[in-house]
C-alpha positions as CSV (number, residue, x, y, z in Angstrom):
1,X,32.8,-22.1,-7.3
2,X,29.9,-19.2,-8.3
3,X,27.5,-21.4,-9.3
4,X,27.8,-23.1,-5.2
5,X,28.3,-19.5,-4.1
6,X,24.8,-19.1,-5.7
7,X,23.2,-22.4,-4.3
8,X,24.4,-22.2,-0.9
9,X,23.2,-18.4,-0.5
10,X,20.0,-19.1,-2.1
11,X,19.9,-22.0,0.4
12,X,20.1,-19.6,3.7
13,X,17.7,-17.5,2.1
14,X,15.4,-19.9,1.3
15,X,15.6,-21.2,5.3
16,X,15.1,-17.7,6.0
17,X,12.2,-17.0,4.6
18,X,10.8,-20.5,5.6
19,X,11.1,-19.4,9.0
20,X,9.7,-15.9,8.8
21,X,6.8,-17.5,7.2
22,X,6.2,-20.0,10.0
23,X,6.8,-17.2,12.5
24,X,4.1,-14.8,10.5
25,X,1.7,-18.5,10.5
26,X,1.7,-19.3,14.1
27,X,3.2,-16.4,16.3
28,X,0.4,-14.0,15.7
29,X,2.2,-10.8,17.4
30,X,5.5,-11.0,16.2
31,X,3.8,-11.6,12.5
32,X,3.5,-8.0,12.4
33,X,7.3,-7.6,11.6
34,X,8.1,-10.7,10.3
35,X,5.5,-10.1,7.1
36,X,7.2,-6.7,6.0
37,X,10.3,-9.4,5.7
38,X,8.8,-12.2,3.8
39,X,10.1,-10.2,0.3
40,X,13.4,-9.5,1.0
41,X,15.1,-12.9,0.8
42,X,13.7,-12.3,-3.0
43,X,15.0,-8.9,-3.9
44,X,18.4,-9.8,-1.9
45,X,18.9,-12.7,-4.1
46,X,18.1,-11.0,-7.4
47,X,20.3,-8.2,-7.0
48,X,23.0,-10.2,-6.3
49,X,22.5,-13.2,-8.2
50,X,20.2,-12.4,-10.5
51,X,16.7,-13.3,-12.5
52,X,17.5,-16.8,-13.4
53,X,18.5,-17.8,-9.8
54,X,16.0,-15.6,-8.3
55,X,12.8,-17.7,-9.9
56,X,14.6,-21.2,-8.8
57,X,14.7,-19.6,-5.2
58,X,11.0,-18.5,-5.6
59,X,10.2,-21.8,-6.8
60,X,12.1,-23.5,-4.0
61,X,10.5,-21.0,-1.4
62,X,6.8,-22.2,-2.8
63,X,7.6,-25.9,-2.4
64,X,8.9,-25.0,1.4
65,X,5.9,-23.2,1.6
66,X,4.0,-25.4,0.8
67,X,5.1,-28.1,3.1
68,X,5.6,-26.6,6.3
69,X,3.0,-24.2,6.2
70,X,0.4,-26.4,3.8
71,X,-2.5,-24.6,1.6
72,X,-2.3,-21.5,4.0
73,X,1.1,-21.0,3.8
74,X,1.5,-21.1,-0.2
75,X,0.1,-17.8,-1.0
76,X,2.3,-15.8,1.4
77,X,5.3,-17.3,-1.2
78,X,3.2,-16.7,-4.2
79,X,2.5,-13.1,-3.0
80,X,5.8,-11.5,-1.4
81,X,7.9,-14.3,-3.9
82,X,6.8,-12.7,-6.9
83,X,6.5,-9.0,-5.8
84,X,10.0,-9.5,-4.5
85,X,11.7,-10.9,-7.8
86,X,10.1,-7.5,-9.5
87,X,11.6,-5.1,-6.9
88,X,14.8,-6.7,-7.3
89,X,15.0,-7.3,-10.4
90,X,14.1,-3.5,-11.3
91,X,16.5,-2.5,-8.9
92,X,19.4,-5.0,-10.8
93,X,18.4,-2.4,-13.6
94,X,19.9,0.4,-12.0
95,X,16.0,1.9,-12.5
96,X,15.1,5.3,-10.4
97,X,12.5,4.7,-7.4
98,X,9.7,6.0,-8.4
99,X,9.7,2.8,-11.4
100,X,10.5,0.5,-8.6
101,X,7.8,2.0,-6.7
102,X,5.4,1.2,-9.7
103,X,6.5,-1.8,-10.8
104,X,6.3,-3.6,-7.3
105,X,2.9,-1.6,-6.6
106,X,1.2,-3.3,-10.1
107,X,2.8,-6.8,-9.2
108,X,1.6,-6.6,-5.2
109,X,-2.2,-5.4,-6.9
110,X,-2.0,-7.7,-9.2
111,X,-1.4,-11.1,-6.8
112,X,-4.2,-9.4,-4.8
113,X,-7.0,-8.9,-7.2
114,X,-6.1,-12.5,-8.0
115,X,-6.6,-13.5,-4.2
116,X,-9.8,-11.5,-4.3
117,X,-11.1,-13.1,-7.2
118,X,-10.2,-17.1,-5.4
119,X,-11.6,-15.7,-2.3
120,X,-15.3,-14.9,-4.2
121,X,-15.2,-18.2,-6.2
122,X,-14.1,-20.0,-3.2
123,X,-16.8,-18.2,-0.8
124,X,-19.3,-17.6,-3.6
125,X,-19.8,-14.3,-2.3
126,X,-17.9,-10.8,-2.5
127,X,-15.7,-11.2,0.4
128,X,-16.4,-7.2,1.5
129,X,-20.3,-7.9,1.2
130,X,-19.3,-10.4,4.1
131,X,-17.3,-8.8,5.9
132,X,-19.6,-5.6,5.6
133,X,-22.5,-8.2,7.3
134,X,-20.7,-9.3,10.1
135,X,-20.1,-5.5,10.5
136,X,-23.7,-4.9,10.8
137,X,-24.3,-7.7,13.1
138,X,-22.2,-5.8,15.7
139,X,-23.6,-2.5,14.8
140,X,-27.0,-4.4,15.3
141,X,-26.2,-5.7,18.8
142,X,-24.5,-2.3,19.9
143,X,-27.6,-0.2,18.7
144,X,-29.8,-2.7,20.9
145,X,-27.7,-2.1,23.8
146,X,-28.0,1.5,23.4
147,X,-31.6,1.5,22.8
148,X,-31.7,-0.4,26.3
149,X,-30.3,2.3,28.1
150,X,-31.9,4.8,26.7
151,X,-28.5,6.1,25.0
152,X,-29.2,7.9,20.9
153,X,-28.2,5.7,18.3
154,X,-28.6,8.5,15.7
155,X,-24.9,8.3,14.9
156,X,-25.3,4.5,13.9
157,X,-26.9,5.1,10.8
158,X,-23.9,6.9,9.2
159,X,-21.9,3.9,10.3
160,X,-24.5,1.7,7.8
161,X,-24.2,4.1,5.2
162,X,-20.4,3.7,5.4
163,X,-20.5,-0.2,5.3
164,X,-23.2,0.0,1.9
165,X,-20.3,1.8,0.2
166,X,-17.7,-0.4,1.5
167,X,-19.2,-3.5,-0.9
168,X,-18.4,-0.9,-3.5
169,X,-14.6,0.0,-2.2
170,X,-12.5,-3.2,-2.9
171,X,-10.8,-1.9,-5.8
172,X,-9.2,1.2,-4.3
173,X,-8.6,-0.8,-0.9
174,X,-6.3,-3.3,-3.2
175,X,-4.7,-0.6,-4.9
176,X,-3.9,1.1,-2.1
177,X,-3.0,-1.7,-0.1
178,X,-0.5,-2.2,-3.2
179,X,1.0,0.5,-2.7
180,X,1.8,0.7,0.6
181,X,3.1,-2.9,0.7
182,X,5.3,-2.0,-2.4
183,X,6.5,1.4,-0.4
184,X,7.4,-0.4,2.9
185,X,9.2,-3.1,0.6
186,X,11.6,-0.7,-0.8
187,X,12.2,1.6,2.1
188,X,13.7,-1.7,3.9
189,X,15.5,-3.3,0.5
190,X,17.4,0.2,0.2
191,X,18.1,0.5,3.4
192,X,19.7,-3.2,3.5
193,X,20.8,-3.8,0.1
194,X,23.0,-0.3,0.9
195,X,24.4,-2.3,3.8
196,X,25.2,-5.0,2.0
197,X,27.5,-2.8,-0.7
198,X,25.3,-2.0,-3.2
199,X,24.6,0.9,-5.0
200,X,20.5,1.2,-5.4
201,X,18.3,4.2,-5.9
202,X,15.8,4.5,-3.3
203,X,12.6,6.6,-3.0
204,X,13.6,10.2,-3.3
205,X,12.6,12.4,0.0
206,X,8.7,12.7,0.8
207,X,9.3,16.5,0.1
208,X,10.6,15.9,-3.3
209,X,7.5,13.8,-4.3
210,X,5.1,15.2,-6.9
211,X,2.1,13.9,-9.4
212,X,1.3,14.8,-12.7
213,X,-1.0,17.8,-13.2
214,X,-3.4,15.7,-15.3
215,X,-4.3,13.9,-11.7
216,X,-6.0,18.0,-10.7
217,X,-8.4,17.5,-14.0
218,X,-9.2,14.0,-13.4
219,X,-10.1,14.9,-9.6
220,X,-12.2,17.8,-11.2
221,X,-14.0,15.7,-13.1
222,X,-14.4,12.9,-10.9
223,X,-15.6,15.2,-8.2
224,X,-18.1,17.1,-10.7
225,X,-19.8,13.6,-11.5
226,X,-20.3,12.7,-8.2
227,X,-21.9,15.6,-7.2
228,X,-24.4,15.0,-10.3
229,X,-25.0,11.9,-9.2
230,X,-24.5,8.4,-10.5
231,X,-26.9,5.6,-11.0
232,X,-26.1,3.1,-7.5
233,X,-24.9,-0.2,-8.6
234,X,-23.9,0.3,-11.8
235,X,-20.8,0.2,-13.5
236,X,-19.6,3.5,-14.0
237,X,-21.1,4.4,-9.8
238,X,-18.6,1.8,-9.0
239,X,-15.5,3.3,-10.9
240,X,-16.6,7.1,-10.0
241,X,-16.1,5.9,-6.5
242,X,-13.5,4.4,-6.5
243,X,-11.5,6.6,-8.6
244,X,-12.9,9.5,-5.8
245,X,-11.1,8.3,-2.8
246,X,-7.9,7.3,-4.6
247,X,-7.4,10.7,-6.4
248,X,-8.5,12.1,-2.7
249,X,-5.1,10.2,-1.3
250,X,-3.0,11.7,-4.2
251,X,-4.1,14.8,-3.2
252,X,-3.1,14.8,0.4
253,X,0.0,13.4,-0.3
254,X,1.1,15.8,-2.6
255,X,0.2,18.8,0.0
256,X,1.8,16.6,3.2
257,X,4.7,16.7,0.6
258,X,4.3,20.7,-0.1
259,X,4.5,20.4,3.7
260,X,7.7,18.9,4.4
261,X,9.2,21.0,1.3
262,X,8.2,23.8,3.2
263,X,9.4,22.5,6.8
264,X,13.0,21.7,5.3
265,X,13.2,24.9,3.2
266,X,12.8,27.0,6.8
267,X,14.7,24.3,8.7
268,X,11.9,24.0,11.3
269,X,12.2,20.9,13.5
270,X,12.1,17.6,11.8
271,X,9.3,16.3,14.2
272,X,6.8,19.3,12.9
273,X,5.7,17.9,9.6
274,X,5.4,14.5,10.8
275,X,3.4,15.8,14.1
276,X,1.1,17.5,11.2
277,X,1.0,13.7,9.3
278,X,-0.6,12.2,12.6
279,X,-2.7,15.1,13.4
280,X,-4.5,15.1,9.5
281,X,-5.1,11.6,9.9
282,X,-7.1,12.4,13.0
283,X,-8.3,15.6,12.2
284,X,-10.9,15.1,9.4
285,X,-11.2,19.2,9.1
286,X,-6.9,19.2,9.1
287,X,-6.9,16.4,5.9
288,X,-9.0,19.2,3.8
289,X,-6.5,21.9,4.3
290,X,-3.9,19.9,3.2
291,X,-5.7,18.4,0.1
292,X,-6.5,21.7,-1.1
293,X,-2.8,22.4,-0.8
294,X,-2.2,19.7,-2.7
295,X,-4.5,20.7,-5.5
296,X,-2.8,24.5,-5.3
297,X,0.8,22.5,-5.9
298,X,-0.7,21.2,-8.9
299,X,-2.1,23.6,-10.3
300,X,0.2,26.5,-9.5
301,X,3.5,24.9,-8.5
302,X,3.8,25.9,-4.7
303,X,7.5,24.7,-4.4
304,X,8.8,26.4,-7.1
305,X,7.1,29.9,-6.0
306,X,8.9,29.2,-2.6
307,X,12.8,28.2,-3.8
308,X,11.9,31.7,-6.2
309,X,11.4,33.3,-2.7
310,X,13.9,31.9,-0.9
311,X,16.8,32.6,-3.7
């Protein structure tokens, strides 16, 4: 009786995700909720049935995949498949979310660096220096148009200096890409596998989140190096920046955290922190503020100095 228990929910979830797939294939619009879905089927599954049964439904899930969608649709199953048999099983494991959050942010990386790497044999060029040359094109095209009525095109050239270091940024882009995927994935597993009965640990609150202080020295010395300067196009300019803008995001997620921690502490309105979220993102000068707050949590423990205040 468990074992059709098993086959028949591993069944619907299997049709499931066969049709979110061919909805996130052809129906380009409504693809933008349907792919923070395609892992859930997984994680469902695992929690409740568990690893064994899991990997027969991610095997079944690439075959469907495979036909209804063809060579395009297999690596949406390969990707989200796999990333979702980690969350859940992680989450079978009774583990706290912050060791969900890093397992399924290694395994989402991971099938992307692989993707990357098809995508240069397969194009026998690095996909971003592509990408980065179409770019220009545009920016070409634009800056002629300008030019033709008699507009500056001064500002252009920082727009080519961006795209020469964006050849240089797929690593971080993958990582953090990683880790938003893996984020979004657990925010809605929680929130559903709750539903369903079961008793998961989620992310804790945004204001609760906090790095290790050995990220303020590596920022430090990342930082110091790339002020010395660093040899373009070799290895170590390559990891220098990468590792700049990745320690950058730390940063301002740890202050935008000191931020809510503060917001709640005072019980200001809910809608002021996240109003302050939307305006960094915009606000270049706004983002600095609140890395530097970030690197003063770090190195001199903001919160606790303000529950020492407030008790």
């Amino acid at each position: 009786m468990k074992r059709t228990r098993t086959l028949t929910e591993g069944a619907i979830l299997a049709s499931l995700f066969t049709v979110f797939l061919l909805i996130n294939l052809y129906v380009p619009l409504i693809s933008i909720v349907t792919l923070w879905v395609l892992p859930l089927p997984f994680v469902i599954f695992v929690v409740r049935r568990g690893l064994k049964p899991g990997l027969m439904l991610f095997a079944t899930a690439c075959v469907l995949s495979f036909v209804v969608g063809g060579l395009p649709g297999l690596p949406s199953a390969l990707l989200f498949g796999s990333a979702g048999i980690i969350i859940g099983e992680l989450y079978r494991r009774k583990l706290e979310g912050f060791s969900i959050l890093i397992g399924g942010s290694l395994m989402y990386t991971f099938n992307m660096l692989i993707a990357y790497l098809a995508l240069v044999l397969f194009m026998d060029e690095n996909p971003m220096t592509f990408f980065a040359n179409l770019i220009r094109e545009q920016i070409a095209i634009s800056e002629s148009m300008l030019e033709g009525f008699g507009q500056s095109t001064e500002n252009l050239d920082q727009l080519y200096q961006l795209l020469d270091m964006l050849v240089y940024l797929a690593p971080v882009m993958i990582i953090m890409m990683g880790l938003i995927l893996a984020i979004i994935t657990i925010m809605l597993s929680t929130l559903i596998l709750k539903r369903l009965g079961h008793e998961v640990k989620g992310l804790p609150p945004f204001r609760e989140w906090s790095f290790p202080k050995s990220f303020l020295w590596y920022y430090l010395i990342v930082i110091v190096i790339a002020m010395v300067g660093v040899e373009e196009g070799t290895t170590f300019f390559l990891i220098v920046w990468n590792l700049l803008p990745l320690l950058e995001v730390v940063l301002a997620i740890q202050g935008l955290a000191v931020v809510f921690y503060y917001c709640h502490s005072k019980s200001l309105n809910k809608a002021l922190p996240i109003f302050i979220v939307i305006a960094a993102i915009i606000l270049a000068p706004l983002l600095y503020i609140i890395r530097i707050l970030g690197i003063i949590d770090l190195g001199f423990d903001l919160r606790n100095r303000f529950m020492s205040k407030k008790k």
